[in-house]
N, C-alpha and C positions, 0 to 999 in steps of 0.2 A: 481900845484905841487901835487892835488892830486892822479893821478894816478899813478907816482912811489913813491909814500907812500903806496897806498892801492897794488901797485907787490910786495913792500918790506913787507909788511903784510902777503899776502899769502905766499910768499916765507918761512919766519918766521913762518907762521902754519905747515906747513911740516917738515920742519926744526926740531920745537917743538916735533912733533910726535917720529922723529928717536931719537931726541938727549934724549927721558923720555924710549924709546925702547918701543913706544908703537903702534907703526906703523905696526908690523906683525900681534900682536894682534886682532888691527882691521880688516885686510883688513882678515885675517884666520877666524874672528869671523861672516863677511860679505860676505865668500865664493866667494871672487873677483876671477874676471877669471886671469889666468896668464899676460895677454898685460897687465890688469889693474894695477896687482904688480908691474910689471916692469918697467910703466913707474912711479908710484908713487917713487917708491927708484931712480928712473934715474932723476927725480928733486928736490926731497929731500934731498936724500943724500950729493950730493958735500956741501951743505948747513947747516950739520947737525951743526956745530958749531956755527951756528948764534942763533938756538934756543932756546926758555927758557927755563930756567935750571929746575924752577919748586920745587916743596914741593917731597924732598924724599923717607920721611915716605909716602906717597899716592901711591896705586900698580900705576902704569902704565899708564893706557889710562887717569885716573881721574888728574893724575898729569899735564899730557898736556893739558886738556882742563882747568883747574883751572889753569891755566898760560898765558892759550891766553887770557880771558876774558869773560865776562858776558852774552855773546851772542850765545859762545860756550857750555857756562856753559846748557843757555836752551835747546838747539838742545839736549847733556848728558841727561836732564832728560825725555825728552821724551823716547830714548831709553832705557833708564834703564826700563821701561815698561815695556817692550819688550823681554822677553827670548826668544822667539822662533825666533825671528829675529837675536838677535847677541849673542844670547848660554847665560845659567844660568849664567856661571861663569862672563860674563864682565856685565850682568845685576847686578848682586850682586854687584860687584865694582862702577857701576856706579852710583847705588843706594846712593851712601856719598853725590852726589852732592844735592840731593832734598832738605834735611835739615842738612847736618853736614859739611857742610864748615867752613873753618877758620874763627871762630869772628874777629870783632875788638873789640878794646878795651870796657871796658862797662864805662869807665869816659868818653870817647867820645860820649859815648849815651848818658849820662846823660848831658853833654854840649850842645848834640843835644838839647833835648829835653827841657832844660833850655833857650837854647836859641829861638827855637820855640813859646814857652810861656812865658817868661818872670818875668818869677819867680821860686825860687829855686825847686829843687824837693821835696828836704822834703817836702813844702806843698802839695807836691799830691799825694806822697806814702810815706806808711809809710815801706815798705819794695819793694825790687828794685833788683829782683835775677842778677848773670853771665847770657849771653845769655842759652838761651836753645834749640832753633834751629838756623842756618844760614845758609841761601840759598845767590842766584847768586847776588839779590838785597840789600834783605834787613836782617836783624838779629831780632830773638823776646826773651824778657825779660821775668818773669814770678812780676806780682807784686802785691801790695793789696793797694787798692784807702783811702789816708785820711780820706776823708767824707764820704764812707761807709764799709768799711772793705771789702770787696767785693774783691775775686781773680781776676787778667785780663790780659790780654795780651797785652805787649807795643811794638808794631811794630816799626824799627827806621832803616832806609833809611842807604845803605853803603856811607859814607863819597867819594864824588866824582863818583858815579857811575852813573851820567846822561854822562858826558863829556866819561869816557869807554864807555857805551854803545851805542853812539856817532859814536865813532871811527870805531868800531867794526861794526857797519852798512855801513857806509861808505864805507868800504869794500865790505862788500856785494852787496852793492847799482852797486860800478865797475866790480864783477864778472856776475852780472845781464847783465849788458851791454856789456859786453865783450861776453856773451854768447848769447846772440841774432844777435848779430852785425857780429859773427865767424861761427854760427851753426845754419842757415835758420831753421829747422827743429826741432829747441828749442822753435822759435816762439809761436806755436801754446799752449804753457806752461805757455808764460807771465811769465816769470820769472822777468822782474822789476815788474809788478804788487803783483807779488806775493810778494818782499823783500819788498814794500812799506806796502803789507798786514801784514807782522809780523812789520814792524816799528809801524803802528800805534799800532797793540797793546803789544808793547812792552812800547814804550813812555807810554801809559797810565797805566803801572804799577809804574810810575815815580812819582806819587801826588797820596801820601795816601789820601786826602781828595776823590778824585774818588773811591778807593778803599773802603771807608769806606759807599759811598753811593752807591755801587756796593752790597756790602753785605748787605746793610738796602734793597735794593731792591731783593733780595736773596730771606733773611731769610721772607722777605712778601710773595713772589710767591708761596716759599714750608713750609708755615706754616700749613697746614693741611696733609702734606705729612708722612703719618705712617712709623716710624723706620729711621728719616732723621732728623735733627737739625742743626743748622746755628746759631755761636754765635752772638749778635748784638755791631753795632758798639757805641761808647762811642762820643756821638757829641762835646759835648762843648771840648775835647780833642782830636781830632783831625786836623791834619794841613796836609802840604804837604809832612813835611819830618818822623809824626809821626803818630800813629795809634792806640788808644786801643780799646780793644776787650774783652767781657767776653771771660773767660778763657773755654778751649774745654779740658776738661779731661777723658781719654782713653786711651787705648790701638794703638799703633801704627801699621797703617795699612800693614804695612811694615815687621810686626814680626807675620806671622802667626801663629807662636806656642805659642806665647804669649798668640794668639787670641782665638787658641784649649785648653789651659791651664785654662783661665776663663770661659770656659762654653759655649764661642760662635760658632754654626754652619756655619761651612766654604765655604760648598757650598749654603748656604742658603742665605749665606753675599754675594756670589758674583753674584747669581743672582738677587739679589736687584738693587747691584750695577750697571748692566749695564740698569733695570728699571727703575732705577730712572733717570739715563743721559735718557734716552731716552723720559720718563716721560716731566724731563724741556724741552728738544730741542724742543719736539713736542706741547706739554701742553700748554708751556709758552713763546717758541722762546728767553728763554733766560736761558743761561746755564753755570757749570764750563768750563773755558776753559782749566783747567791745574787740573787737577783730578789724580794727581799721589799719590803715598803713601805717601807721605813726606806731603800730605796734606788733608787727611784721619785717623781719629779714631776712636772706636770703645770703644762707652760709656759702663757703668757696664750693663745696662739695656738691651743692644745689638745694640742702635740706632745708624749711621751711622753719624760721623761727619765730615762734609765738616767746611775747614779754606782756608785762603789764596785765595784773592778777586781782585789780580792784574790780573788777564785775565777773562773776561767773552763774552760768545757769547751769539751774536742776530739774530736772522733769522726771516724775513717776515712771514705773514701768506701762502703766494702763496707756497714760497718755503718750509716749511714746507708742507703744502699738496704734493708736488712733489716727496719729502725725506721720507716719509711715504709711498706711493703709491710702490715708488721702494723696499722700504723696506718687506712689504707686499708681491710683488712680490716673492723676493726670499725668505721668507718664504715661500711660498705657489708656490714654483716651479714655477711659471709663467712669463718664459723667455721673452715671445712675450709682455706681459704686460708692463715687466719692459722696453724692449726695446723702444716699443711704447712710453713713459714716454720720455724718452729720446728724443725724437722726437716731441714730445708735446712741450717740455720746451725750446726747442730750445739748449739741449745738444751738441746733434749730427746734425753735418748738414744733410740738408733734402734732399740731392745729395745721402747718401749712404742708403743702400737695407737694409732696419730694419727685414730683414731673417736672414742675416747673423750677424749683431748683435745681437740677439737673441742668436744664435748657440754659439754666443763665449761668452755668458754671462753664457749660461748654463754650459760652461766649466771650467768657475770661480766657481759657485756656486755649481756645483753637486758633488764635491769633499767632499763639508761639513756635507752632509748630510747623514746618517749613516753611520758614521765614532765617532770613539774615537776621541775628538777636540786633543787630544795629540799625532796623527798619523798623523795630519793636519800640512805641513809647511805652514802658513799665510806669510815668505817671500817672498816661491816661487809663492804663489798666487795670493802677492798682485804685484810681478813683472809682474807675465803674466796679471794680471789686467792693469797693464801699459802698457804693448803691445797691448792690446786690445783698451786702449783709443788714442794710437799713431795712431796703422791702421787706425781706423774710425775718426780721426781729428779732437777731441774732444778738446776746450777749456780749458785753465785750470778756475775753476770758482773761481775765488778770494773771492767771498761771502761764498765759501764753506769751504773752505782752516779748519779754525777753527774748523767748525763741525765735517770736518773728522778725522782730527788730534787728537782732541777730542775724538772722536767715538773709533779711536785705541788706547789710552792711558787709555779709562776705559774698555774696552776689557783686556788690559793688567793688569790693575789691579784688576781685576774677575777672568783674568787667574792665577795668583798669588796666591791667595787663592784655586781657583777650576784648577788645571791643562786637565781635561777633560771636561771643561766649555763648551758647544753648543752653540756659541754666540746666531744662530739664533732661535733657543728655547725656549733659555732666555729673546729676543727679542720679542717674540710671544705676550706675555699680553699687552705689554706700547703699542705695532703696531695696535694693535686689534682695543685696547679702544680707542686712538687716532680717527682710521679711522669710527669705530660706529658712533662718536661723529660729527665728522669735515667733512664726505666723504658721508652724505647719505640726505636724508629730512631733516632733524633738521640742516643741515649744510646750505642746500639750503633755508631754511627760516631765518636763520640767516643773510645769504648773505642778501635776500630781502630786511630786516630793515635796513641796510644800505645802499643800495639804496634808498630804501624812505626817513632817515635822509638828504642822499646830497641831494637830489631833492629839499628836501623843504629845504633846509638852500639856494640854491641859487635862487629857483624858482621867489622872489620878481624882480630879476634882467630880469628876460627871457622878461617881456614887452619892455623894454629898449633897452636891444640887437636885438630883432628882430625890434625896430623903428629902430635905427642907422645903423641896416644893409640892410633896404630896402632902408634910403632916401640917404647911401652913392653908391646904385645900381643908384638910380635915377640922381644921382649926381656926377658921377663917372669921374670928369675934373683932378683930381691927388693925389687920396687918398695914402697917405703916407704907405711904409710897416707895418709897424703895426698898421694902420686901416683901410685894408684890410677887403672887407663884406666877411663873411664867408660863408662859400663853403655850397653851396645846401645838398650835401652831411652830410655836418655837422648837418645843421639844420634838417634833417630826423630825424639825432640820438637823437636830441633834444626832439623832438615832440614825439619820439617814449617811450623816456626817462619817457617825461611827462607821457605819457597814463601808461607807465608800475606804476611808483609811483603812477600813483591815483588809477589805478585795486588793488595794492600792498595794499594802505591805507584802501580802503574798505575791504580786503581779512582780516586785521589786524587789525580793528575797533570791 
């Protein structure tokens, strides 16, 4: 049953659009080609009265996606980033969804939370504000702890929103396969991989208890990080469905004139801002994943405050090296570089002429470069980016997915503050230091010590495997697959292993 559940769903999303009339909006805000409008009202429409009806008071597009659900809700916030992809006016609107969604009830939180812990709340605050933000999952309180008077933030899970956002996947999960299985040429996109890549981390904004050691591990990595703060989370109070937090007091990222009003520099904030995303991806391989306003402030002192710890990313040391390199590149104009990268990593298959990817990278990127960033459409660039990665048969990387989404959500909120932001300018210092650090000598001897550690944590064993693998040569009446003597080949790499670790260990003694 459930693929005419999840047609009766989409059906119902379109449906939703026309019947809130927020279906022109979009698709004018999106710059859809005409076939595209056409056929989007030619299956909508007949349908419009099945849609939901939706919160009135909310202009338009906000009203329909706050009706489909919570899955909707996040795809909304990413866009609201985004002005120059779907115009000031539907980002400003779409902006309510980050943090001003409909509360629920606040006795319901307080039941939550009563019943999470197991005793009443008075004992653990002595004051217990109405919500003050609500987003797609969860709602935050403002309140001050019994046993220290201390302000802090009580994070509390929306009553039933594992089971919606459930559902709501669900859907996606059949559009995924529906679209692989209809459109060969979607393939190369992985698009179930990809829904399976935002399920996991969407689930894991489902247990505040992860969330709460997402930020303990946060607020560790960038505790020396100048004009940056991360409040810590409150252990023995937190559970699955609850969360507190010292309280983050600030200026809302989101009100820039707030932000010019107290004294802070604007384009000063947003080139920090996309330093410092770039700072953790590369620095530390672990970063925000959802960096929008609605989870951004900006203390008395000027320091930048990151909240809100239900999505974070992780990337390898390798692929960070690969993500810098390309980065580097198009700062530093060097098409052929980046290209080659791409063909290193196993990007682009090794079938197509890394010339001609070059040629078309530089057509991406030389548009950026002395230019006002605000004569720059980053739509149409990041579409002909996509033409670029169709032609050459490019993967979609599901490890990446986060980084880049990422990457353009604190762009957009740089651009917000700085409308003539240089991304790649701005990018300049975190690429630099990075690659001094990670990409040169000091990198290649750090490499080395870690080869030397494997070597000798396994080396006790090597006498052992090379007896077992000579007397099973000698002996070779029906050794079982998996004890199989190992390939001569192998053993080289062994031996050669060894010699590098002991040259290593003298070189390092």
């Amino acid at each position: 049953m459930r693929g005419p559940i999840n047609i009766w769903r989409l059906i119902r999303t379109g449906a939703t659009f026309i019947r809130s009339r927020a279906m022109h909006q979009v698709l004018e805000a999106m710059d859809a080609p005409p076939r595209l409008r056409a056929a989007a009202y030619a299956v909508s429409a007949p349908f419009a009265w099945l849609g939901y009806k939706g919160d009135p008071n909310l202009p338009p597009v906000t009203r329909a996606i706050t009706a489909l659900g919570p899955a909707y809700i996040k795809f909304g916030q990413i866009l609201s980033t985004r002005a120059d992809v779907v115009g000031p006016e539907l980002a400003t609107q779409l902006r309510v969804l980050q943090d001003r969604l409909p509360p629920f009830s606040t006795d319901l939180a307080k039941k939550t939370i009563e019943e999470e812990f197991e005793r009443p709340i008075s004992e653990m605050f002595t004051e217990f504000s109405e919500p003050v933000a609500a987003a797609s999952i969860a709602q935050v309180h403002q309140a001050v702890l019994a046993r220290t008077g201390e302000k802090v933030a009580v994070k509390v899970l929306r009553p039933g929103i594992e089971r919606a956002f459930r559902r709501d996947l669900d859907a996606f999960h059949f559009v995924a396969k529906f679209i692989e299985r209809f459109s060969p040429s979607s393939r190369r996109l992985r698009p179930t991989d990809v829904v399976k890549h935002f399920e996991r981390t969407v689930i894991g904004e489902l247990d505040l208890r992860m969330e709460a050691a997402r930020a303990s591990q946060f607020a560790a990595n960038t505790a020396d990080d100048a004009g940056f703060a991360v409040p810590k989370p409150a252990w023995d109070m937190s559970s699955r469905r609850v969360m507190v937090l010292d309280w983050a007091e600030g200026v809302p990222m989101g009100d820039p004139e707030a932000i010019r009003a107290a004294g802070h520099d604007l384009v000063a904030l947003s080139e920090r801002i996309l330093q410092l995303f770039l700072s953790h991806a590369l620095r530390d391989g672990y970063f925000h994943g959802d960096m929008h306003q609605g989870n951004l402030k900006v203390a008395a002192n000027g320091d930048i405050l990151a909240y809100d710890f239900g999505i974070m990313g992780q990337i390898d040391e390798y692929t960070r090296r690969v993500y810098a390199e390309i980065l580097i590149g198009f700062i530093q104009r060097d098409y052929r570089r980046v290209a080659e990268v791409h063909f290193e990593a196993g990007y682009v298959p090794a079938d197509r002429d890394v010339n001609e990817f070059a040629l078309a990278l530089r057509a991406v990127g030389e548009p950026i470069f002395g230019m006002d960033a605000s004569h720059i459409s980053m739509a149409r660039l990041l579409a002909y980016l996509f033409e670029v990665t169709e032609r050459f048969g490019m993967p979609t990387r599901t490890e990446l997915i986060l980084l880049q989404r990422s990457m353009v959500v604190a762009e957009g909120v740089a651009r917000s503050l700085n409308p003539s932001l240089n991304m790649w300018q701005a990018a300049k210092p975190a690429v630099e230091t990075y690659i001094r650090e990670n990409l040169g000598p000091k990198a290649a001897l750090h490499d080395l010590r870690k080869v030397v550690k494997v070597m000798a944590r396994y080396s006790p064993q090597f006498p052992d495997m090379l007896k077992n693998s000579i007397e099973r040569r000698a002996h070779p009446e029906a050794p079982t697959p998996a004890d199989k003597p190992l390939h001569p080949a192998i053993w080289a790499g062994i031996i050669a292993a060894v010699f590098v670790a002991g040259l290593a260990a003298g070189l390092l003694a």
